[in-house]
TIBA-982348 format. One record per residue (C-alpha): x, y, z; chain; residue in three letters. Coordinates in pm, 1 decimal. Layout:
N
[atom [X; Y; Z]; 'A'; 'ALA']
...
//
This chain:
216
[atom [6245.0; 1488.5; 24625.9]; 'A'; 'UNK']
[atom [6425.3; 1595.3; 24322.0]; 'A'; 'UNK']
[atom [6555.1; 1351.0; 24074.6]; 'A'; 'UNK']
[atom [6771.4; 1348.1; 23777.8]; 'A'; 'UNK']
[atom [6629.7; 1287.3; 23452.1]; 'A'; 'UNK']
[atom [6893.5; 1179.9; 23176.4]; 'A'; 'UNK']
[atom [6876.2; 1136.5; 22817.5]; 'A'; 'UNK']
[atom [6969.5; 753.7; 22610.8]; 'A'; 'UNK']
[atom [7343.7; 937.5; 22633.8]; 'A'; 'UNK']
[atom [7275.3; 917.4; 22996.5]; 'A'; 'UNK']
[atom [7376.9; 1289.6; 23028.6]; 'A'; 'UNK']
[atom [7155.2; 1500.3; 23258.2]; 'A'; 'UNK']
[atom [6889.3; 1717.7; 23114.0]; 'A'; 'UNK']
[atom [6653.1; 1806.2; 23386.4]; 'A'; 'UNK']
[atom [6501.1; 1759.5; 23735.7]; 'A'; 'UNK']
[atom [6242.2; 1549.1; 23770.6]; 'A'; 'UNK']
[atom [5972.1; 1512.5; 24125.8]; 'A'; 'UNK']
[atom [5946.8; 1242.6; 24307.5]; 'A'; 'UNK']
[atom [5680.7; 1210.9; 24541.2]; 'A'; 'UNK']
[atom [5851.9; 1112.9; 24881.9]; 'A'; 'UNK']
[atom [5479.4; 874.7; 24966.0]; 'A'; 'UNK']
[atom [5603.9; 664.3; 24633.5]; 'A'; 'UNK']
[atom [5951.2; 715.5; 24632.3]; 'A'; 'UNK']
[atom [6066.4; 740.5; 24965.1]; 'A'; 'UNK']
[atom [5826.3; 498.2; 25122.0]; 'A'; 'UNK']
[atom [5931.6; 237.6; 25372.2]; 'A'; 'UNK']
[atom [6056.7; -49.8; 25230.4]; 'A'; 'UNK']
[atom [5836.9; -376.1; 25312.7]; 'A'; 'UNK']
[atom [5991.6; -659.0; 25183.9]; 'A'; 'UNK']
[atom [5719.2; -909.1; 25360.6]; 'A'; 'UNK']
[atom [5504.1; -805.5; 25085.9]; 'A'; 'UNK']
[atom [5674.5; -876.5; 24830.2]; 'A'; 'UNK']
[atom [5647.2; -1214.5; 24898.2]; 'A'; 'UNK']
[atom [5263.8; -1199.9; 24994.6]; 'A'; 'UNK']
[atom [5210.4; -1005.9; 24614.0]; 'A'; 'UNK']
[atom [5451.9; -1205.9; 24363.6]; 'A'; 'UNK']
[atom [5271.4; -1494.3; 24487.1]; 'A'; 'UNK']
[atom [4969.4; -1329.9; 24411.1]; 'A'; 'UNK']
[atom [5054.2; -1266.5; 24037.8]; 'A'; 'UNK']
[atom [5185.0; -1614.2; 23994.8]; 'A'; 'UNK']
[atom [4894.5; -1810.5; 24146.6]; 'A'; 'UNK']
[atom [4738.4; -1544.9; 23912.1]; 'A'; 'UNK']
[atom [4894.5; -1683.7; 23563.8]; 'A'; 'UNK']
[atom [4847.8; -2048.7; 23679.0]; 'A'; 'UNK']
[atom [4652.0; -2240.9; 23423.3]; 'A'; 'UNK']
[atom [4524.3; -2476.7; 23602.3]; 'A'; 'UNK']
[atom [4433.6; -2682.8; 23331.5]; 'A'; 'UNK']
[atom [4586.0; -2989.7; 23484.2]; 'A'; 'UNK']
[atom [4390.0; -3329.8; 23417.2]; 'A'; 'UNK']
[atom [4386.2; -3691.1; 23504.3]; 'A'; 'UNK']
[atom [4161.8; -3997.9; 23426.0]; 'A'; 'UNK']
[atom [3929.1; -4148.7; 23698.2]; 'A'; 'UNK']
[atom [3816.6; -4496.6; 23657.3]; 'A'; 'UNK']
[atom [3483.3; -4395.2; 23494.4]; 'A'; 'UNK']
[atom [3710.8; -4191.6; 23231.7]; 'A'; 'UNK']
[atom [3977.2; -4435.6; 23061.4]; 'A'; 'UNK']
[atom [3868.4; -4669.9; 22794.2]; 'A'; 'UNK']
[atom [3822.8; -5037.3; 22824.0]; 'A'; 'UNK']
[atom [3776.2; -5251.5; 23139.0]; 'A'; 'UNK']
[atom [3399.3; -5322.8; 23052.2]; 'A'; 'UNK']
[atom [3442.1; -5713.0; 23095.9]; 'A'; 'UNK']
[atom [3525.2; -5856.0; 23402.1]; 'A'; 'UNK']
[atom [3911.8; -6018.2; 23316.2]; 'A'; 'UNK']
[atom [3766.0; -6374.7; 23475.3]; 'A'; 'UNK']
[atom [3541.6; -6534.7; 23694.0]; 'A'; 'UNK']
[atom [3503.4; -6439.4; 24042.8]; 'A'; 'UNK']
[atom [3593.2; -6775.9; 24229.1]; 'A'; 'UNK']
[atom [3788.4; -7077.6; 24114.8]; 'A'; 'UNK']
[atom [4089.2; -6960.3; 23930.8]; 'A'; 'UNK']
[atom [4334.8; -6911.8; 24242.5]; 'A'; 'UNK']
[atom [4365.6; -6546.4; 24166.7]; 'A'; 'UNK']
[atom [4239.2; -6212.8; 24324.9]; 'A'; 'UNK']
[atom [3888.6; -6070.8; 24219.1]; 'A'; 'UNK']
[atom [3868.4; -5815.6; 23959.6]; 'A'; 'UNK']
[atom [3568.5; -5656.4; 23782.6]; 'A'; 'UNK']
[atom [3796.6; -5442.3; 23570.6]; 'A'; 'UNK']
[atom [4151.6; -5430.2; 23433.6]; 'A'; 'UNK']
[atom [4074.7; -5022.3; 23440.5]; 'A'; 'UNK']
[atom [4111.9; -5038.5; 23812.4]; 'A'; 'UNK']
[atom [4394.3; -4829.7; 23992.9]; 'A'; 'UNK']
[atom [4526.7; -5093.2; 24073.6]; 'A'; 'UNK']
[atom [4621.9; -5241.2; 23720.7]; 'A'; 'UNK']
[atom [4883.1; -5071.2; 23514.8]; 'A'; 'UNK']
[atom [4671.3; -4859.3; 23275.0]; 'A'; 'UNK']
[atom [4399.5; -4800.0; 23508.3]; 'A'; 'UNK']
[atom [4261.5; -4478.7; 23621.1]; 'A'; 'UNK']
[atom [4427.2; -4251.3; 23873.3]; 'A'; 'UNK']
[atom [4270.9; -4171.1; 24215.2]; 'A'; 'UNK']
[atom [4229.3; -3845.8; 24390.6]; 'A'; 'UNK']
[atom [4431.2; -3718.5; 24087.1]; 'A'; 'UNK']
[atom [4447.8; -3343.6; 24022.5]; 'A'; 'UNK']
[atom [4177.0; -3173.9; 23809.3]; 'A'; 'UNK']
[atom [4093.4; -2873.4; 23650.0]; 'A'; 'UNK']
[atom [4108.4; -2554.2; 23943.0]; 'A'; 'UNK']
[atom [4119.1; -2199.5; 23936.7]; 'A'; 'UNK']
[atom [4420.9; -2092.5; 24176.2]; 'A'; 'UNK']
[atom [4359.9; -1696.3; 24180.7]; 'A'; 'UNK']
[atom [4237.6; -1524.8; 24452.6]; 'A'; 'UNK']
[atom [4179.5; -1197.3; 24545.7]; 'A'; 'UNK']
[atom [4406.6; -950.0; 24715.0]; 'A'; 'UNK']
[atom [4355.9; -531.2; 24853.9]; 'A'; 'UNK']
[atom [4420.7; -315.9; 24628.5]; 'A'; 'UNK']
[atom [4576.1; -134.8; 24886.2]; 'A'; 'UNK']
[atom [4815.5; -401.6; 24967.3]; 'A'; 'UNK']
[atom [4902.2; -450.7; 24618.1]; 'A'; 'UNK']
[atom [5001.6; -27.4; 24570.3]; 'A'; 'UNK']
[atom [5170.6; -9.9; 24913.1]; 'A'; 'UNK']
[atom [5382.6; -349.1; 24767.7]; 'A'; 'UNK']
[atom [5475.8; -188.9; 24459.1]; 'A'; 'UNK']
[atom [5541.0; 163.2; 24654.1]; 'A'; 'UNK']
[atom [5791.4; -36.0; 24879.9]; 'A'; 'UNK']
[atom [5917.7; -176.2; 24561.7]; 'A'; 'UNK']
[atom [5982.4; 167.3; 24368.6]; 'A'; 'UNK']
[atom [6096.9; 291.3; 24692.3]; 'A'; 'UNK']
[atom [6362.2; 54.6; 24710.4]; 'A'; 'UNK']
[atom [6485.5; 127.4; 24352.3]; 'A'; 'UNK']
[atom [6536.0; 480.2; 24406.2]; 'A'; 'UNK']
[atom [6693.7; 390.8; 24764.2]; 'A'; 'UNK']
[atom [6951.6; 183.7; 24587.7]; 'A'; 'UNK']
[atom [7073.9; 362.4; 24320.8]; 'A'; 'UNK']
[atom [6871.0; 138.6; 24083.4]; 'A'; 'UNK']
[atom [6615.3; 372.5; 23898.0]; 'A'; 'UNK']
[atom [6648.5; 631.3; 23559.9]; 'A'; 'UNK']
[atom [6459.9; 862.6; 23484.5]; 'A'; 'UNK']
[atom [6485.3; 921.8; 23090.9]; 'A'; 'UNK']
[atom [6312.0; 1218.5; 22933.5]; 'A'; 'UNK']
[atom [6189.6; 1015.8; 22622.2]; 'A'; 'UNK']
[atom [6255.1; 626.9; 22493.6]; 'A'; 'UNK']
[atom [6172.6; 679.2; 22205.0]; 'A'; 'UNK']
[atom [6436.4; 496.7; 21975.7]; 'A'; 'UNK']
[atom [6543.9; 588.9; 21621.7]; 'A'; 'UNK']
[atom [6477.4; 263.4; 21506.6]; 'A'; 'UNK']
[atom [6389.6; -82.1; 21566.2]; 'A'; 'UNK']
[atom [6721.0; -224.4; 21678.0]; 'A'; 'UNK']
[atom [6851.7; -465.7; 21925.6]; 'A'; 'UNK']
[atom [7242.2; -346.8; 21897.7]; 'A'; 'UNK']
[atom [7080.4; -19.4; 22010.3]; 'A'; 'UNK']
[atom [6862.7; -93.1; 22291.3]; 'A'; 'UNK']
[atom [7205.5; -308.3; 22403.7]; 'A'; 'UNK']
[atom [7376.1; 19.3; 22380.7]; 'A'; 'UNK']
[atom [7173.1; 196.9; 22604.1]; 'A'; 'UNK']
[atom [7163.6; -76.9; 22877.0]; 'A'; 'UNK']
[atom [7479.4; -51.6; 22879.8]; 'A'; 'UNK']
[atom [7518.9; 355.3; 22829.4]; 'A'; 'UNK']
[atom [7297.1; 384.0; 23124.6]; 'A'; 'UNK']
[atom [7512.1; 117.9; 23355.3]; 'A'; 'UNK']
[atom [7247.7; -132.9; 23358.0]; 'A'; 'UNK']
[atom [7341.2; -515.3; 23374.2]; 'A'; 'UNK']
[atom [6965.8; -579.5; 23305.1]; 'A'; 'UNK']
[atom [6667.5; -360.9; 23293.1]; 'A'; 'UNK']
[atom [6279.0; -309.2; 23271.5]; 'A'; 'UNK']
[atom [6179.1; -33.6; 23044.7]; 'A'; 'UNK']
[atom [5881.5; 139.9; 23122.8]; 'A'; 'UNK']
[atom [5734.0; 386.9; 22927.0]; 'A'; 'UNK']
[atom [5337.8; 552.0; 22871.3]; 'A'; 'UNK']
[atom [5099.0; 477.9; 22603.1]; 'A'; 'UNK']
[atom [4907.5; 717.7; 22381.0]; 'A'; 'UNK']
[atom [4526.4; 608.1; 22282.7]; 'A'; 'UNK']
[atom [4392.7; 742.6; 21950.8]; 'A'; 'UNK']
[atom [4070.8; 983.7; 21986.1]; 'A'; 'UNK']
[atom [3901.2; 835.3; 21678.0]; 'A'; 'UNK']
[atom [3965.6; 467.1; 21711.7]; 'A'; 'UNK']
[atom [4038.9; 459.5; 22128.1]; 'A'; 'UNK']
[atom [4326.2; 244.3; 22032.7]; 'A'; 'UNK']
[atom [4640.9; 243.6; 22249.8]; 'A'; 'UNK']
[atom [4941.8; 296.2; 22094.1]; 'A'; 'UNK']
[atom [5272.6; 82.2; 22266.2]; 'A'; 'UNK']
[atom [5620.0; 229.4; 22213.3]; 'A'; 'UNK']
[atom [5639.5; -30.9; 21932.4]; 'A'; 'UNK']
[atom [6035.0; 48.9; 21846.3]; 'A'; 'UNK']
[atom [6152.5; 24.3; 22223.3]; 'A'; 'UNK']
[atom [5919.1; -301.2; 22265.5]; 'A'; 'UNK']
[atom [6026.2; -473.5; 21966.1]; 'A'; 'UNK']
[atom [6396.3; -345.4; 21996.3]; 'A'; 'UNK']
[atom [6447.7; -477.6; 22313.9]; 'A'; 'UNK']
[atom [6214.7; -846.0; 22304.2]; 'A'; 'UNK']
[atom [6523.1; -1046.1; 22184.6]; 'A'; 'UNK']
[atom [6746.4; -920.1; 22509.6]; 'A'; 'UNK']
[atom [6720.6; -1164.2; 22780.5]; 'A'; 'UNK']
[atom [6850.0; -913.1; 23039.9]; 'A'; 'UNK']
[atom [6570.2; -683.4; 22909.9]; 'A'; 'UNK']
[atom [6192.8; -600.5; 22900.3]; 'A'; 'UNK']
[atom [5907.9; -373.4; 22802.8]; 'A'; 'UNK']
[atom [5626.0; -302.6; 22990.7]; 'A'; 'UNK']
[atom [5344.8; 22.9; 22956.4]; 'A'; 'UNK']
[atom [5349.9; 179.8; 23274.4]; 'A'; 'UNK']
[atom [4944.7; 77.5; 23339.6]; 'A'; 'UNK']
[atom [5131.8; -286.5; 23342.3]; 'A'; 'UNK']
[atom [5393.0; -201.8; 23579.7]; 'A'; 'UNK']
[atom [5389.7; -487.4; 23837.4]; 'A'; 'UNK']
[atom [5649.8; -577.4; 24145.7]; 'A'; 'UNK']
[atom [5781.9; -867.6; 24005.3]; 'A'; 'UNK']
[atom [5941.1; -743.2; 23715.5]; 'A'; 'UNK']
[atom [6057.3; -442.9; 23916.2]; 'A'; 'UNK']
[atom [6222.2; -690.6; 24167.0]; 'A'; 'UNK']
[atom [6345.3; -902.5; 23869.7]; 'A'; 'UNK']
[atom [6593.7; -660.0; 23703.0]; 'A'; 'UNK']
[atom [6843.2; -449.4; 23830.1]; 'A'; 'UNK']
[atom [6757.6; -128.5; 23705.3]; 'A'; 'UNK']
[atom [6401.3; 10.9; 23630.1]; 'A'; 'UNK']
[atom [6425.8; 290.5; 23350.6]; 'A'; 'UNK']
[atom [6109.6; 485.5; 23337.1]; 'A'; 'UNK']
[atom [6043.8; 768.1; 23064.1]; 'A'; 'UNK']
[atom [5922.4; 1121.5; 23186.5]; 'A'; 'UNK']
[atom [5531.9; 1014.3; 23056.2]; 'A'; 'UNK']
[atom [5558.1; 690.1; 23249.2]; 'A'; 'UNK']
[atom [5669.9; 858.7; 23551.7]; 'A'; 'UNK']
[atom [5359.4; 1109.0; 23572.1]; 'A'; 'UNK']
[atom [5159.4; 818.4; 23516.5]; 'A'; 'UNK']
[atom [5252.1; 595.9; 23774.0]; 'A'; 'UNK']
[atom [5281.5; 909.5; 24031.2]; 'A'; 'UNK']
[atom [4918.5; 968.1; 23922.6]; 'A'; 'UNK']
[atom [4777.6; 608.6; 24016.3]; 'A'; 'UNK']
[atom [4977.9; 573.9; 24276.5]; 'A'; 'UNK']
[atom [4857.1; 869.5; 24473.9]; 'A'; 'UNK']
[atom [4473.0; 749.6; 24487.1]; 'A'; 'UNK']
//
């Protein structure tokens, strides 16, 4: 289907193609909820700790003899029972990822893209590439292009002699300090942040991109 594509002045300057199998997709929402999950269990650190008996210092001696002192029998003032003691069944360290299709994951984000353009919530911009690094700008154009909040996405470039990729360093750095904003290279582009802000602005480059992966 054909698509506007505006400038930062949000005036129109072109068509742009959408494919209909990313952008007109059924919309379903039940996997949103099966992938976000995903990605969170994903970022979980899982570093969380807690000291066993055999772990906390101290408790070597038994506090005081077994019989004869009218009191219950310890061997250790490290027991869980005692105030200071170690924990039982506490958690410890765990990895909560797990795998998920691949093909469940694109037909998520597909849903996801499809319901942008369904709603009125996606912009196509022929370039973001700013002037300059500044916030007051980047506000500017969330607010030329009738966004409350927004994700930017936008391509990378890799250099040939160093196979370095290159971020759209002014757009990224102009926009980190907005809190209804956010940067992301279109290889990162993920449903959660699409479902997280209102509008999802994607540059000419990032939209070939994402068409590209998206059709495999």
């Amino acid at each position: 289907m054909k698509f506007d594509v505006v400038d930062l002045k949000n005036e129109k300057v072109g068509d742009a193609d959408l494919d209909d199998a990313i952008f007109a997709a059924p919309v379903r929402e039940y996997l949103f909820w099966e992938v976000v999950n995903w990605q969170r269990a994903r970022r979980r650190a899982g570093t969380h700790k807690v000291k066993g008996r055999s772990e906390v210092r101290g408790g070597g001696k038994k506090p005081w003899r077994q019989k004869g002192t009218g009191r219950a029998r310890h061997g250790t003032i490290r027991s869980p029972l005692w105030v200071g003691g170690g924990t039982v069944h506490g958690p410890s360290p765990r990895d909560y990822s797990y795998s998920m299709p691949k093909k469940k994951r694109k037909a998520a984000l597909r849903s996801a893209l499809s319901m942008k353009a369904r709603d009125g919530q996606l912009r196509v911009v022929d370039s973001l590439e700013f002037p300059e690094i500044k916030t007051k700008f980047a506000a500017q154009v969330l607010e030329t292009l009738e966004a409350p909040s927004a994700l930017f996405v936008d391509a990378t470039s890799r250099d040939e002699e160093t196979n370095a990729v290159a971020h759209n360093d002014k757009l990224r750095l102009s926009v980190r300090n907005l809190k209804d904003a956010k940067y992301l290279a279109s290889e990162g582009l993920n449903v959660e942040d699409v479902l997280r802000y209102d509008v999802l602005v994607l540059s000419q480059q990032a939209l070939d991109h994402i068409q590209e992966v998206l059709k495999r």
